[in-house]
N, C-alpha and C positions, 0 to 999 in steps of 0.2 A: 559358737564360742570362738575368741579370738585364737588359742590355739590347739584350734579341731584337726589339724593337718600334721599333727607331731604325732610319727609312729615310730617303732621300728619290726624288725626284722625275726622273727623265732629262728630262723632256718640259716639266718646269713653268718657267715663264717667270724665275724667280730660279736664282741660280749656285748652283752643289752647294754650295759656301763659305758662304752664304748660307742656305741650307739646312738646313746641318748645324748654325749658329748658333743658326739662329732654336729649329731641335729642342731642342737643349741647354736654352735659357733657359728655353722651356715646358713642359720638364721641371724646372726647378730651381723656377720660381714656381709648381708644381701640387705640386710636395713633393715630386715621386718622387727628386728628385735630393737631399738635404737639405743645406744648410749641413756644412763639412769633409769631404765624402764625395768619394773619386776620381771620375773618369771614365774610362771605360775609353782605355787605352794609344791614342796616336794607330795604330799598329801595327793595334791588335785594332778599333779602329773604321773604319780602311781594310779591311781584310780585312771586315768587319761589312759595309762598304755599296759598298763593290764602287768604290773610287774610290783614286783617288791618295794614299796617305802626306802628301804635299807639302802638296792641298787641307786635309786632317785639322789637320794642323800650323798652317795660316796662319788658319785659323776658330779652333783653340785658341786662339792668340796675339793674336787679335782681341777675343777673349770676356775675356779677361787682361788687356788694357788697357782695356779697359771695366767692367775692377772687375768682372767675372763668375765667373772661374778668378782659380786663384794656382799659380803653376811652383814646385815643391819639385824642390831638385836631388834626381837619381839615386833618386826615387819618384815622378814625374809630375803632370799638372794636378788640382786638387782644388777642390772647391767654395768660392767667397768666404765666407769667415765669417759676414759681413754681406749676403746673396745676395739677401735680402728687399728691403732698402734701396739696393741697387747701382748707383751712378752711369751714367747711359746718355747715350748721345751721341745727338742729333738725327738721325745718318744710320741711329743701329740703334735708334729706337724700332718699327721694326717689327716687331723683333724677338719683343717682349714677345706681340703679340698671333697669334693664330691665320688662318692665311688662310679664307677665307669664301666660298664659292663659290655659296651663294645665302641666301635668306633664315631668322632664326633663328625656331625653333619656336614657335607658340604653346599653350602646354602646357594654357592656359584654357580653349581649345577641345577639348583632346582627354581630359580626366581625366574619368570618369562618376561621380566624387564628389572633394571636397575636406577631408580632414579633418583636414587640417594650420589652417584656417580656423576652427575649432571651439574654443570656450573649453572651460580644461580647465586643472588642476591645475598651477601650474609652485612646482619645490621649486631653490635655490641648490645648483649640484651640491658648492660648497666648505660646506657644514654643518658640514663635522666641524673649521673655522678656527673654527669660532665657539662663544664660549665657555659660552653657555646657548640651546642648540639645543632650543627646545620646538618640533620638527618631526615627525611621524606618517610612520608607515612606517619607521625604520630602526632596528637595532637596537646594541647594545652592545656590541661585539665581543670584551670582556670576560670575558662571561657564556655565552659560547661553551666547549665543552670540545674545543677544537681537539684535544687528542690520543687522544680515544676518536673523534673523526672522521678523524683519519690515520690511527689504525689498520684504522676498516674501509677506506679507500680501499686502505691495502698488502692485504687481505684479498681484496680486489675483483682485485687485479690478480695475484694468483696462478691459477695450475694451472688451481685448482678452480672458478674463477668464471671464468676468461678467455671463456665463452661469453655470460656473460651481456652483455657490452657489446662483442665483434668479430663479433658476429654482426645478418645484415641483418633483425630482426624484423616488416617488413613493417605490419603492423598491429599487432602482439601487442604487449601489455604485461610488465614483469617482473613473474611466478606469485609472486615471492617478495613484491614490495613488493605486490599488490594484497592476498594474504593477511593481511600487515601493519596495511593499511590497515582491513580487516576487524576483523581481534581487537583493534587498540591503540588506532586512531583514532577509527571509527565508535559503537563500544562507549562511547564516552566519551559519545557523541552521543547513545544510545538509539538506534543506528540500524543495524537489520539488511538487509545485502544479501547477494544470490549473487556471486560474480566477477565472472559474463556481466554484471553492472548496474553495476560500475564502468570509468572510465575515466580513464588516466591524463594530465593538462593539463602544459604548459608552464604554473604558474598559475595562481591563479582567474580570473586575467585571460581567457588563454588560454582557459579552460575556457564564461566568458560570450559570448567574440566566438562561437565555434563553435555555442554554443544560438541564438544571435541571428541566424546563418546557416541555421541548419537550421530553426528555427520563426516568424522574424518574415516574414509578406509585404507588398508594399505599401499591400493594404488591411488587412494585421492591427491593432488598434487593443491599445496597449500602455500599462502603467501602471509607474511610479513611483513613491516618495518624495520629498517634497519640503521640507524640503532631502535630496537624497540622492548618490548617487555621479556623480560626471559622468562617469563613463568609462561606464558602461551607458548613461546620458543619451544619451551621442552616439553610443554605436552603435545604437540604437533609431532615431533620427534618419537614420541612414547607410539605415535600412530603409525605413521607414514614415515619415509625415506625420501617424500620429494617434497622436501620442505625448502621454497625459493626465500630468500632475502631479498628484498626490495632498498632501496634509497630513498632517502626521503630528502624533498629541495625545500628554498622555500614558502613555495604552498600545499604542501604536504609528500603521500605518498606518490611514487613516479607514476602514473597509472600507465605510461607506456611500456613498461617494463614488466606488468605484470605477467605475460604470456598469455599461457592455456588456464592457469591456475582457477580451480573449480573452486576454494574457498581463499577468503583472504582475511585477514584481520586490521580492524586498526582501528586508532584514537582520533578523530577530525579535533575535537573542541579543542584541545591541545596536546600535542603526539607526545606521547611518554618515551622517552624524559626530555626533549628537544622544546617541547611547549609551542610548538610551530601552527596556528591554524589552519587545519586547510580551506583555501579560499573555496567563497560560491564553485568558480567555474574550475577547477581540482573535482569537487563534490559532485556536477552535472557528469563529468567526462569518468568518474569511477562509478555511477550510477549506468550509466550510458555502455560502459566497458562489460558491466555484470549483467543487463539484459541481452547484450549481444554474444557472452560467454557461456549464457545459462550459469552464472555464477552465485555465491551468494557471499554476502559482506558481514561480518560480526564485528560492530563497533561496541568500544568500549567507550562507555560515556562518563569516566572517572572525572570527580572535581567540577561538575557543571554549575554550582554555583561561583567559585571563585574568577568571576570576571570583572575589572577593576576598570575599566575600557569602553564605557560605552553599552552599547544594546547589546542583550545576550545574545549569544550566538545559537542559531536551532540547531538540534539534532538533526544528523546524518539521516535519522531515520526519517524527519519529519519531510523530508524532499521524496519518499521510499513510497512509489505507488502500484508498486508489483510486488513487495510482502519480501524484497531478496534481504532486508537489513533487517539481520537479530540483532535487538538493539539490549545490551548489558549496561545496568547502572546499579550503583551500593550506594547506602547512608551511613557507611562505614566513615569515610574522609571528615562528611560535615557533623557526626554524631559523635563517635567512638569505634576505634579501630576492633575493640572489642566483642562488639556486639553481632557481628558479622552477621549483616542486613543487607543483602541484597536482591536483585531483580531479573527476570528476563523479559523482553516485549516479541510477544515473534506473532506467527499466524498460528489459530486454532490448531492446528494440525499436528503442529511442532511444540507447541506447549503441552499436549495430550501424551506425547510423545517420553518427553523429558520431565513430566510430574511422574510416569512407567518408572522410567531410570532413576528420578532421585527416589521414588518409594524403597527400590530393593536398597539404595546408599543409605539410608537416614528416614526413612519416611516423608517426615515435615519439619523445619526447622521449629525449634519452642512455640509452644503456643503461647505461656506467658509474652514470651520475647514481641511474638507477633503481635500480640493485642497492646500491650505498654506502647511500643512504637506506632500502631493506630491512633493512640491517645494522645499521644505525644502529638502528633502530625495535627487532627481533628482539633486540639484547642490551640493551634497556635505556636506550640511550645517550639517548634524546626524552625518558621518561618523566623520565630524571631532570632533565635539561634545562629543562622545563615545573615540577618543585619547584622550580630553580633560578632561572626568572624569574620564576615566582611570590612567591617567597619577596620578592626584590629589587624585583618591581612594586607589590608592596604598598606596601612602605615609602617606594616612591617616589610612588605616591597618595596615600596619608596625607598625605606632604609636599606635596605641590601641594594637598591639601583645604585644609589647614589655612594655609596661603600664602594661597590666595585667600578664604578667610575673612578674615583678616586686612587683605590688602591691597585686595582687591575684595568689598566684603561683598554679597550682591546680585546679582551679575551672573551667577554659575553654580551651577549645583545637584551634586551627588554622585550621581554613575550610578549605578544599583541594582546592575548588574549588573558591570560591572567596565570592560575595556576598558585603550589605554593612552592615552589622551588625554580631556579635558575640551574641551565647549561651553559658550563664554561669548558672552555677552550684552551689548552696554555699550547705553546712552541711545539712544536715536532721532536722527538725525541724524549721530550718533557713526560715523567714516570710519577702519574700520581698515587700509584699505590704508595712508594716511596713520601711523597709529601704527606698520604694518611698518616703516617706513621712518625711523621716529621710531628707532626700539627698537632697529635695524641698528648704529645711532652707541655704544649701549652693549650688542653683541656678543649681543643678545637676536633669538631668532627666532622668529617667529610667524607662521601661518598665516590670512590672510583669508579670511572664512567666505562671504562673496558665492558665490564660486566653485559651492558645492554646493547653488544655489538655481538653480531655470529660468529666472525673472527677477531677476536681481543688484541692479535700478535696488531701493532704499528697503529690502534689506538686508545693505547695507557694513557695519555696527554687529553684526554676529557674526565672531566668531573662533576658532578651534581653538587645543590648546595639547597637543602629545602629552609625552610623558614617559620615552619607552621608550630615550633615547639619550641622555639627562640625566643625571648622577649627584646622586643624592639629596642630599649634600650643598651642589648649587648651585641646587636648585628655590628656598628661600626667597628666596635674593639676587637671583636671576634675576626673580622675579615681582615683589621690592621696586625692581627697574628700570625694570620695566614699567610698573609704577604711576609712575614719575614722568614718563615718556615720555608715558604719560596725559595726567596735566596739562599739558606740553610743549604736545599739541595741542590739548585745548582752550582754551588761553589764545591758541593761535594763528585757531579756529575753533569760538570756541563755542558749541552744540548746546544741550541739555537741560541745568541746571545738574548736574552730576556728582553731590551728594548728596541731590538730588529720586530722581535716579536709586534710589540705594541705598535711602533708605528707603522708596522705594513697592514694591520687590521684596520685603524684608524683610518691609514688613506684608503682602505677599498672601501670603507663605509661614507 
């Protein structure tokens, strides 16, 4: 019964009357009661709490003239419309709050990490009100073939598949999607595995907290990119205290810089958010670095279809003939951010391991989820998907190349390898948080680049600019806004003169 959990008290120094009020209201300010919702019949709440009709009745009509209830004839009392804002009397402010029989928790004391405390990415969950959303990570929902994905979901829930998702699979993965994963995905990669070596993630996401649980210890010393992803940042921090930042040039991470460090992390196809490949011989000498360190490397292989350049580039791992590359990849980017489909590729050993770990987290991710996105994969429905925002990411690069040429000459370079967002650069001194906030006033959205650095203090003056939820025809306008937001803030705060800026970039290129 929806409300099995209203009781009160025989023993407690306040009247049942009293009681019953005070329940109602701290249910109506915690939500469970919402604005125009009944209350159950004075009838079924005397029966409910073992007390008089009468008492029930005289708390209703109290809570009513208190602007709490409203009496509808011949259908009963119902939530005030306005329940949030509700006029209350000085005798029943005590209503509102909870009695307190000792003191409230200190939770400072009792959490063995805080990671709620940790800087980290925050994106506007209303993006999609704003009219040039240059925001990374979401996609076009456009560009979706919503109905070769209905049909495998009606596909899914017939006959012949009803095992694959009402059944309790314990640890086991769906045989159909790792297969999948095998011939259409990894194949792309250069990258051969058995089954026993993959694993299937809630996400890349998912797929890095569980390597980071299984292989960081407190004295592991770990490495980075830097600027690089803050969500590995901070769960390596959640682990360890010797977490090194590395620099990244341009063909990738320094690997001379890496030290002693026993794991390291990184993106080759293109470094988040930099978009930098790292070249063949980067790849041999950080290969070369981790047999010689006894190391091991967890690449992140986010976005591997978006290459707009030429031959794909293989995976990190696909050069990996000593098993040191856990290789993490999602169908998050090219499918839906929603779905959170991801992978891990490692060695038997390590994947035995981390199926242990994700069972006590979650067990298995959906099995529905699992078998729909098998189907998906097996008729085709990805591949064609990946021409389809390929075809449309193109054109929407071009236009933002050619945009920021124009209106920011200087400041970014064109990613070798693809991606769907651009890293810019402005002046020294140059505070892009301040120009988010500029650029918000004309429906513009932008991403401040601080974020994905270990120390943010001296560089605010970088920015993201993705592209993937943008339609092509408002990247020009959108970037010819931005640019005036530009000048906005440094006429309000000015830095490095704006065209010293462009043409010292200019002549070093």
């Amino acid at each position: 019964m929806r409300y099995s959990l209203f009781h009160v008290e025989r023993q407690d120094t306040m009247s049942l009357q009293s009681q019953i009020r005070e329940m109602l209201v701290s249910a109506m300010i915690a939500g469970q009661l919402p604005a125009n919702s009944p209350v159950p019949s004075t009838r079924a709440m005397a029966k409910r709490l073992k007390v008089s009709r009468n008492t029930v009745m005289l708390a209703y009509q109290a809570l009513a003239a208190d602007g709490f209830l409203v009496a509808r004839e011949r259908s009963g009392f119902y939530v005030a419309p306005n329940v949030q804002v509700a006029p209350t009397h000085k005798s029943n402010l005590s209503l509102e709050k909870k009695l307190q029989t000792g003191s409230p928790v200190d939770w400072s004391d009792k959490f063995r990490i805080q990671p709620a405390s940790q800087r980290n990415i925050v994106k506007p969950a209303d993006w999609h009100d704003y009219k040039y959303p240059f925001i990374y990570g979401q996609v076009d929902q456009k560009l979706f073939p919503i109905s070769a994905w209905r049909d495998c979901m009606r596909q899914t829930m017939s006959l012949k598949w009803l095992d694959a998702w009402t059944d309790d699979r314990f640890t086991a993965d769906d045989p159909m999607l790792i297969e999948q994963i095998q011939q259409r995905v990894l194949t792309r990669r250069g990258v051969m595995a058995k089954s026993s070596e993959i694993l299937i993630t809630m996400g890349a996401q998912n797929a890095l907290f569980l390597l980071t649980q299984l292989l960081v210890r407190p004295d592991t010393k770990v490495a980075l990119e830097d600027p690089g992803y803050p969500d590995i940042r901070n769960m390596f921090e959640l682990r360890t205290e010797h977490v090194q930042l590395v620099p990244v040039d341009k063909e990738g991470i320094c690997v001379d810089q890496l030290g002693d460090a026993k794991i390291v992390f990184v993106t080759p196809s293109h470094q988040f958010p930099t978009n930098i490949t790292m070249s063949l011989r980067r790849r041999r000498a950080l290969l070369e670095w981790a047999n010689e360190n006894d190391a091991l490397i967890i690449e992140d292989d986010y976005e591997y279809e978006t290459n707009y350049q030429g031959e794909p580039t293989p995976a990190l791992k696909h050069l990996d003939t000593t098993g040191r590359v856990l290789h993490v990849g999602s169908l998050s980017k090219s499918m839906m951010p929603g779905l959170r489909m991801g992978f891990v590729v490692a060695p038997t050993q390590v994947i035995e391991e981390l199926r242990a770990s994700r069972r006590l987290m979650l067990r298995h991710p959906p099995g529905n989820n699992q078998r729909v996105v098998a189907l998906f994969l097996s008729l085709g429905g990805h591949d064609a998907l990946i021409n389809r925002l390929h075809r449309t990411y193109l054109k929407r690069w071009e236009a933002l190349s050619m945009a920021l040429a124009e209106h920011f000459p200087g400041w970014s370079s064109v990613p070798a390898f693809g991606g769907t967002s651009f890293w810019v650069e402005g002046p020294k001194g140059f505070d892009t948080r301040l120009l988010m906030e500029e650029a918000i006033k004309d429906s513009v959205l932008i991403e401040p680049g601080h974020i994905f650095f270990g120390n943010a203090e001296g560089n605010e003056n970088y920015f993201r600019l993705g592209f993937s939820s943008i339609p092509e025809e408002r990247i020009d306008e959108g970037i010819a806004l931005l640019a005036q937001a530009v000048k906005r803030v440094m006429s309000k705060s000015p830095s490095e003169p704006l065209e010293n800026h462009r043409t010292a970039q200019v002549a070093a290129e």
